[in-house]
C-alpha positions, 0 to 999 in steps of 0.5 A: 500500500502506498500513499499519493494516487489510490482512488478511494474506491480501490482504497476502501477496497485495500483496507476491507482485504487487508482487515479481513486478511488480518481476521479482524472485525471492524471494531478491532481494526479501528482499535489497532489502527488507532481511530473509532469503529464509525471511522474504520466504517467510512473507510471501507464504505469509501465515504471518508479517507483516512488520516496521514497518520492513520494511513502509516499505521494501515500500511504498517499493518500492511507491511506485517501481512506482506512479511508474514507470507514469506 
């Protein structure tokens, strides 16, 4: 995951995959990444974008997924 051109349809869908990948419900997601369950919510729904500093933690979590395939 990167920052800069994801559209937020394709984001929603980023985050959604890397939640479920994760096996986390929404409301643990959002305790991990450090926002509210409504937030987490609006993400994935593509009514909202997530905070810079929400994003790092994101593709911080992604990172973990990555690193643990190999």
């Amino acid at each position: 995951m990167t920052t800069g051109r994801t559209s937020g349809s394709s984001r929603s869908e980023m985050i959604k995959k890397l939640r479920t990948q994760l096996g986390l419900t929404q409301e643990q997601f959002a305790a991990r990444v450090g926002v509210t369950f409504s937030m987490a919510n609006r993400w994935e729904a593509g009514r909202s974008r997530p905070s810079p500093l929400a994003w790092r933690e994101i593709e911080r979590l992604s990172r973990t997924v990555r690193n643990a395939r190999r």
